[in-house]
C-alpha positions in Angstrom: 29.2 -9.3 35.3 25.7 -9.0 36.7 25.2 -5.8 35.7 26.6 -6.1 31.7 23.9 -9.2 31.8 21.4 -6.7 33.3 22.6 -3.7 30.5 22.2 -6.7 28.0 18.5 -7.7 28.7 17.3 -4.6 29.2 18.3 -3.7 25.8 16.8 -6.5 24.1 13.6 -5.6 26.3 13.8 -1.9 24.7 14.4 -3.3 21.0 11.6 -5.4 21.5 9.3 -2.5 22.7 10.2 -0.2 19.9 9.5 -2.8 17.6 6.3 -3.4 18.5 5.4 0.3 18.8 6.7 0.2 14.9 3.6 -2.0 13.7 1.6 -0.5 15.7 2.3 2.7 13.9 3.5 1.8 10.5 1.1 2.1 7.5 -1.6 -0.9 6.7 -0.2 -3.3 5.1 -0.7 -4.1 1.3 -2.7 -7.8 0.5 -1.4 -10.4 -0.9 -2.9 -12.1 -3.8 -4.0 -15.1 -1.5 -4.6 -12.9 1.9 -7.8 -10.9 2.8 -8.8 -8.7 0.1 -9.0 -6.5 2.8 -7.0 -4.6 5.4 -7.5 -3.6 8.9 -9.1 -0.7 10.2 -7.7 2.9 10.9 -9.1 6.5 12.1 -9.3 8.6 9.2 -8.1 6.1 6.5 -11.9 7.4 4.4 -10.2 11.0 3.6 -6.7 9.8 3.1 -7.5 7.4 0.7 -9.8 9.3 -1.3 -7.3 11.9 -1.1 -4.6 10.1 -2.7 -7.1 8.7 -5.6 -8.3 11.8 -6.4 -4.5 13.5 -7.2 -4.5 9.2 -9.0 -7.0 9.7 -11.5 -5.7 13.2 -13.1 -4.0 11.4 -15.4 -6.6 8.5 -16.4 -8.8 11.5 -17.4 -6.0 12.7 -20.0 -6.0 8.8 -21.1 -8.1 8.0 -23.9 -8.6 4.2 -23.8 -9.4 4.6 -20.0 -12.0 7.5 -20.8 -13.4 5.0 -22.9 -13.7 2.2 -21.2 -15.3 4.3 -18.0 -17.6 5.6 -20.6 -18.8 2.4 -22.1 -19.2 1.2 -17.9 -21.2 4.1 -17.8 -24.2 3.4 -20.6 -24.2 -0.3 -19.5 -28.1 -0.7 -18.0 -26.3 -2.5 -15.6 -23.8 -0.3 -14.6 -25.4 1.4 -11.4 -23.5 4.9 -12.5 -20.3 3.1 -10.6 -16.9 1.2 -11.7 -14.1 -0.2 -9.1 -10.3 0.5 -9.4 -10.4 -3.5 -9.6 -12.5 -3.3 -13.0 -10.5 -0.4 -14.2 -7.3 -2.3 -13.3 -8.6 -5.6 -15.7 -9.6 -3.3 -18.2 -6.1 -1.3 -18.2 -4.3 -4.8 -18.2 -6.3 -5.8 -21.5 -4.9 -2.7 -22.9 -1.4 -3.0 -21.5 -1.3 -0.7 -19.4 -0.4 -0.4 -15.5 -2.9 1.4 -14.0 -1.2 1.4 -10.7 1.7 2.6 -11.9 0.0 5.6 -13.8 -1.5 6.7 -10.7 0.7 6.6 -8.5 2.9 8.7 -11.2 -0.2 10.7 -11.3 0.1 11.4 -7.6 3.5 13.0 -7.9 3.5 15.3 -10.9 0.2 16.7 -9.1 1.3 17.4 -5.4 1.4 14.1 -4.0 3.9 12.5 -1.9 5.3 9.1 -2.0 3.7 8.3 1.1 0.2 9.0 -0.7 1.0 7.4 -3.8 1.9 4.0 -2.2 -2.3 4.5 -1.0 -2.5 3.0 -4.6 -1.2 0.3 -4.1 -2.6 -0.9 -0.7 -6.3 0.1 -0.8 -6.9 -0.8 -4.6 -8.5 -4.1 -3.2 -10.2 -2.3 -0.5 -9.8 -1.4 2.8 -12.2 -1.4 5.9 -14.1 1.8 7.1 -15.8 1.7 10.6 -15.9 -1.9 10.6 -17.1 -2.3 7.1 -15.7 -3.3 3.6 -15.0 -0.9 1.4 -14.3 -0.5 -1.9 -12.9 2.7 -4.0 -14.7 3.4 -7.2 -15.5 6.3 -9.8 -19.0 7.1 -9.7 -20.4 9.4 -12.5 -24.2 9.9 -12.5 -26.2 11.0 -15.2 -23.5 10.5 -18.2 -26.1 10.5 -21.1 -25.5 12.9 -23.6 -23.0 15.1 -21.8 -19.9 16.7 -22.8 -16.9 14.1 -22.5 -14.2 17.2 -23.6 -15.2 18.8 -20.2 -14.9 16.2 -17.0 -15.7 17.4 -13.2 -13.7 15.6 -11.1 -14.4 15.5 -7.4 -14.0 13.8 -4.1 -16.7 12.4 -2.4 -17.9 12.7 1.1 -19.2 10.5 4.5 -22.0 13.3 4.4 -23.2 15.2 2.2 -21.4 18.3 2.2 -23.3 21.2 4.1 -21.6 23.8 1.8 -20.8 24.6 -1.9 -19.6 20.9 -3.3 -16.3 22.2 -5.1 -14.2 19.8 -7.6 -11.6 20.6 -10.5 -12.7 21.3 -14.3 -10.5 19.4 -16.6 -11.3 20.9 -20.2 -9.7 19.1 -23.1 -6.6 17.8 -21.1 -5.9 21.7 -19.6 -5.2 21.8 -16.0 -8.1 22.1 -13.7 -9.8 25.0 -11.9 -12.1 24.8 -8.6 -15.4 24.5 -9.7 -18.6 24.8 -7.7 -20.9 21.8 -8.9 -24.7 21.8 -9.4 -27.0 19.7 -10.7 -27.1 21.5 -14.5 -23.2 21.1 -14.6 -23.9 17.2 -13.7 -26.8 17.0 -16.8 -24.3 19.0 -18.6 -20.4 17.7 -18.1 -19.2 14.5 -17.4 -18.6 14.3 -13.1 -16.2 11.8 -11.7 -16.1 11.3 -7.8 -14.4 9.5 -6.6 -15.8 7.8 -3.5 -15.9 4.2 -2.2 -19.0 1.6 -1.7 -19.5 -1.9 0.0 -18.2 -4.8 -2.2 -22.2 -5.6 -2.7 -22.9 -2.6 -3.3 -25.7 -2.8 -0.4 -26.1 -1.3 2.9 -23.6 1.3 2.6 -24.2 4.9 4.5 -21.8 6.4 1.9 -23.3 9.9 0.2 -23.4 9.9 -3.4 -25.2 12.8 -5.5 -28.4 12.1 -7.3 -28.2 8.5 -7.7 -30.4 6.3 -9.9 -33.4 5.6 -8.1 -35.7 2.4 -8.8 -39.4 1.8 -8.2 -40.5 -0.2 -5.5 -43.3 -3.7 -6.1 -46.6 -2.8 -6.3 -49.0 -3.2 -3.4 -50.9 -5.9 -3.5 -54.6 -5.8 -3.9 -57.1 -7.5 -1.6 -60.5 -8.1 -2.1 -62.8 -9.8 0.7 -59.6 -9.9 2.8 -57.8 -12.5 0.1 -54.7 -11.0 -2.0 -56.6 -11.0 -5.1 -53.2 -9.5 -7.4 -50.5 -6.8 -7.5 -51.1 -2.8 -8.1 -49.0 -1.6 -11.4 -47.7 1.4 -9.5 -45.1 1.5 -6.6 -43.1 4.7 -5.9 -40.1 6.0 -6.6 -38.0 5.5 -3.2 -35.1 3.3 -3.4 -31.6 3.9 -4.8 -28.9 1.5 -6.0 -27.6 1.3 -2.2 -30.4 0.0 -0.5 -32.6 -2.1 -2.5 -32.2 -6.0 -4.2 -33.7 -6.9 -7.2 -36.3 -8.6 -5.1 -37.5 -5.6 -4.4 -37.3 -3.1 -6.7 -38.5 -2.5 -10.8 -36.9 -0.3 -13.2 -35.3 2.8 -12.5 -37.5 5.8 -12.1 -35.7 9.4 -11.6 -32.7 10.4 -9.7 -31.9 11.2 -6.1 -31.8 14.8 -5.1 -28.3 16.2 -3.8 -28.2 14.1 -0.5 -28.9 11.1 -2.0 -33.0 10.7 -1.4 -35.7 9.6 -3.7 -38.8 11.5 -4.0 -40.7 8.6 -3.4 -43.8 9.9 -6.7 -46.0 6.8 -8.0 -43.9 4.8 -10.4 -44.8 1.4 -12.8 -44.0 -1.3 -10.3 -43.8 -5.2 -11.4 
């Protein structure tokens, strides 16, 4: 008798165990519409969510209205060269159309498993990254006046990669070939990465390729020691990532590759 009751708890103690090894090593859960827009942290999560976006968005690039709409995101002054999967998603919802559900088919047909297509699902209201909120997004600099038959699609980086930066050529809907990508195919073709920001869009360490860059305040002037008025020039040394409109002006030229403004005399305000 003692020892079935013994054989008996020491089963439940094993279920028990294995159960709580199970959520320790199952998949992030997807939020809720009333939870945290956000889930909880993981090694590695960056890469495997990118990767699972990247095979996603093969088949937005071969869907008109979407192209669209990411184009129209992209000439908006306001735009900072970036749009959410939460933006895309209302946009695709005016238009009828489950985004989520075209990705994750989009995952599939291109190599993906289900275990990356369900990424869609759970990281398309963001996820955290070292402690911090993230976002993913398609960022395309420099979209004025380039080719929209031709799109560069590529996957962004922590760092800026020390290498050749490779992505896939999409050419009128035909199916993509590595690519190396420079800066005259991005003032030439249309580049999608797709990367992820801070919600804010501020203080994030993530690399992005020659993004807009604004000019700083003028200095101000003194004259017998008293702040007598503002100089018209500042310089060219903040990007979209770092700066408020407190303290920046318009936009001046682009970042280089890794992401840093040149810092020339610009008009300040």
């Amino acid at each position: 008798m003692h020892c079935r009751n013994f054989m008996l708890i020491l089963n439940l103690v094993l279920i028990f165990a294995n159960a709580c090894k199970d959520g320790i090593e199952s998949p992030l859960n997807a939020t809720d519409a009333e939870g945290s827009a956000f889930t909880s942290d993981r090694s590695n999560n960056f890469q495997e969510i990118i990767d699972a976006y990247y095979l996603g968005c093969v088949d937005i690039l071969q869907n008109q209205i979407l192209v669209d709409a990411i184009r129209t995101q992209a000439s908006s002054i306001d735009s900072d060269d970036k749009i959410t999967f939460l933006h895309l998603q209302a946009i695709a919802n005016a238009a009828n159309i489950n985004l989520v559900a075209l990705m994750q088919k989009s995952v599939l047909v291109n190599g993906g498993t289900n275990q990356q297509a369900d990424l869609i699902t759970q990281y398309l209201n963001g996820f955290t990254n070292n402690n911090q909120n993230m976002l993913p997004l398609i960022y395309f600099p420099n979209w004025e006046g380039v080719n929209i038959s031709e799109i560069i699609l590529a996957k962004g980086h922590q760092n800026a990669p020390s290498s050749n930066w490779v992505g896939n050529k999409f050419t009128n809907g035909l199916f993509p070939t590595p690519y190396t990508i420079r800066q005259t195919e991005m003032i030439s073709t249309a580049l999608f990465v797709i990367s992820v920001d801070t919600p804010t869009g501020l203080g994030s360490d993530m690399w992005l390729p020659w993004r807009r860059c604004w000019c700083s305040r003028g200095t101000v002037i003194y004259e017998g020691g008293q702040p007598t008025g503002m100089s018209s020039y500042g310089l060219c040394s903040k990007t979209n990532g770092n700066s408020t409109s407190d303290d920046r002006c318009g936009r001046c030229e682009r970042s280089n590759f890794s992401g840093e403004c040149n810092s020339d005399p610009c008009p300040g305000c």
